[in-house]
C-alpha positions in Angstrom: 92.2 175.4 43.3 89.7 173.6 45.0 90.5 172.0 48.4 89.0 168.8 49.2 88.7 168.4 53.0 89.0 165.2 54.3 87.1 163.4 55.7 87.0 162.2 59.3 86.8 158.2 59.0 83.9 157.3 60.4 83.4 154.8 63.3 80.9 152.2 61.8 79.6 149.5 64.4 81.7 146.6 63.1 85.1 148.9 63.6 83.9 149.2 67.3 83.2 145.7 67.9 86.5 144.3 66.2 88.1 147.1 68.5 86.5 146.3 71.6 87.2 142.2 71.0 90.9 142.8 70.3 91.0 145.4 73.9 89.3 142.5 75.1 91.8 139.6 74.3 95.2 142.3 75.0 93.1 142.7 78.5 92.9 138.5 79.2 96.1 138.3 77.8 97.9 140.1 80.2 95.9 138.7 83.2 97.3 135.2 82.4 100.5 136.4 81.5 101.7 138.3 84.6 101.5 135.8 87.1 103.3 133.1 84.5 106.0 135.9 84.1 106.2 136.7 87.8 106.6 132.6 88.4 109.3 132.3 85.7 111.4 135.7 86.4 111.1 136.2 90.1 112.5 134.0 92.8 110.0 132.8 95.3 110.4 134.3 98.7 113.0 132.3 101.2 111.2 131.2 103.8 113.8 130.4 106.3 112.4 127.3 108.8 115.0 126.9 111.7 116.9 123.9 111.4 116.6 123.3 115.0 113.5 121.3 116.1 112.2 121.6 120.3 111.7 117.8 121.3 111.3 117.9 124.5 112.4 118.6 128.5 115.8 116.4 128.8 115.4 117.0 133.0 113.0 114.1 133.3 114.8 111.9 131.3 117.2 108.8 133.5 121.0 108.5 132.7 121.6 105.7 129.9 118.2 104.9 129.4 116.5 105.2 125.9 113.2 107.1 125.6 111.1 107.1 122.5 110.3 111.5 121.7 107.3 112.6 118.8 108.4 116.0 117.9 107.1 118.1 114.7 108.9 119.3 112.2 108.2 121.9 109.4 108.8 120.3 105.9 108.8 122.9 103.2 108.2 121.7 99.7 108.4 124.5 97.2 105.4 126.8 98.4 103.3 124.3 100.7 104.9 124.4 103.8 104.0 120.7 105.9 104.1 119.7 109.5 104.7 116.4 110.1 105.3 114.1 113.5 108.5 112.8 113.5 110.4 110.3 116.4 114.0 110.2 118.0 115.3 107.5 120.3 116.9 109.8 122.8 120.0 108.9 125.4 120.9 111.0 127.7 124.4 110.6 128.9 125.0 113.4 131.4 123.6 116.7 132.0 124.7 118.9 129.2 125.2 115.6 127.4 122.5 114.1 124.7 122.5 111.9 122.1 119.4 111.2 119.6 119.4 108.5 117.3 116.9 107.8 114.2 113.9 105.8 114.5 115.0 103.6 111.4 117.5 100.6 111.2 120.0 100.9 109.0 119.9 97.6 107.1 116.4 97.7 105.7 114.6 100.8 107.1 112.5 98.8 109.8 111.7 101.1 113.1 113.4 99.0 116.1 112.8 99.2 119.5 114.3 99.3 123.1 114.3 95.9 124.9 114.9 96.4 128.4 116.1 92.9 129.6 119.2 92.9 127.0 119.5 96.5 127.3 120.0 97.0 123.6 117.8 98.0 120.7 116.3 95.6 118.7 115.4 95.3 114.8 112.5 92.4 114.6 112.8 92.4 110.9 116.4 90.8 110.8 117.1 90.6 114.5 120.0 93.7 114.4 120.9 94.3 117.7 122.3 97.4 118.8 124.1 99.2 121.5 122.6 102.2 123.9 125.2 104.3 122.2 124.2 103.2 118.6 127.1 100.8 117.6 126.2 97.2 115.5 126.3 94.7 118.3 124.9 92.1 115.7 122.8 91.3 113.2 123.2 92.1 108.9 122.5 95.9 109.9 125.9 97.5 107.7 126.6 100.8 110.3 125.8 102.5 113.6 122.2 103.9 113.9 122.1 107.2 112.4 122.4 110.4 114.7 120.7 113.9 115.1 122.1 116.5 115.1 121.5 118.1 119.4 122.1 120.7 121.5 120.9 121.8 124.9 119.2 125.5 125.7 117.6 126.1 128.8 117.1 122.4 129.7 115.1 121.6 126.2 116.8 119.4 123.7 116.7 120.7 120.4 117.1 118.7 117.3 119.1 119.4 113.9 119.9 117.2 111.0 119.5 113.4 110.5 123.1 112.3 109.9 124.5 108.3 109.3 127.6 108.0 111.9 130.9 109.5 111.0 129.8 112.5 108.8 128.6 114.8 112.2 129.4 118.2 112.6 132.2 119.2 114.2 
């Protein structure tokens, strides 16, 4: 008997090419795929901002009188992280004692302000009137001015959470 070697199959040019095209797409393939499976399977990392926000040096500031404060404030949406210029209305009341209201009425929204002859703040949208410690003196505003959060380290007043009157922490 006679034994037929095989043959080796040859390599022509357009079994290279198809070869080299399909490497090709598996290669692109994966480089789009990764990063959509990374996005979909992996968390993204926790960036952990501190809640509490330095606005400013409470031993210049006068018993019962209301000062305007700009502060920044890191605002993380998703993975852009923003910095944006925020305002309080802060009353100090003693030495270790702070209070820091909203810059918003709490009818409509409108940013009052501090009239020093009636010693109250004032709304000019709908003429609320409010006390120095935040109560509805009158006017169609529906509740207190909204509080932040404070505490006091090292003589700076550091600001927390924007909370409506009535649901601060404890």
């Amino acid at each position: 008997m006679e034994q037929v070697a095989e043959a080796a199959p040859q390599t022509t040019r357009r079994r290279f090419y198809l070869t080299f095209i399909y490497g090709l797409w598996g290669v692109i393939s994966a480089a789009l795929a990764a990063p959509a499976l990374i996005y979909l399977f992996l968390p993204p990392r926790v960036r952990r901002e501190s809640d509490w926000v330095e606005a400013g040096d409470i031993t210049r500031l006068q018993p019962k009188t209301p000062v305007e404060v700009v502060f920044r404030k890191n605002r993380v949406d998703g993975w852009k992280v923003s910095s944006e210029k925020q305002t309080a209305w802060v009353v100090k009341l003693s030495d270790q004692q702070v209070v820091a209201f909203g810059p918003q009425c709490t009818h409509l929204g409108c940013a009052y302000h501090w009239e020093e002859r009636s010693s109250d703040f004032l709304c000019p949208c709908h003429s609320s009137v409010f006390s120095v410690d935040g109560k509805v003196v009158s006017g169609p505003a529906p509740r207190p001015l909204d509080r932040y959060d404070t505490k006091i380290e090292n003589g700076k007043l550091l600001l927390g959470a924007l909370r409506e009157p009535g649901s601060q922490k404890s």
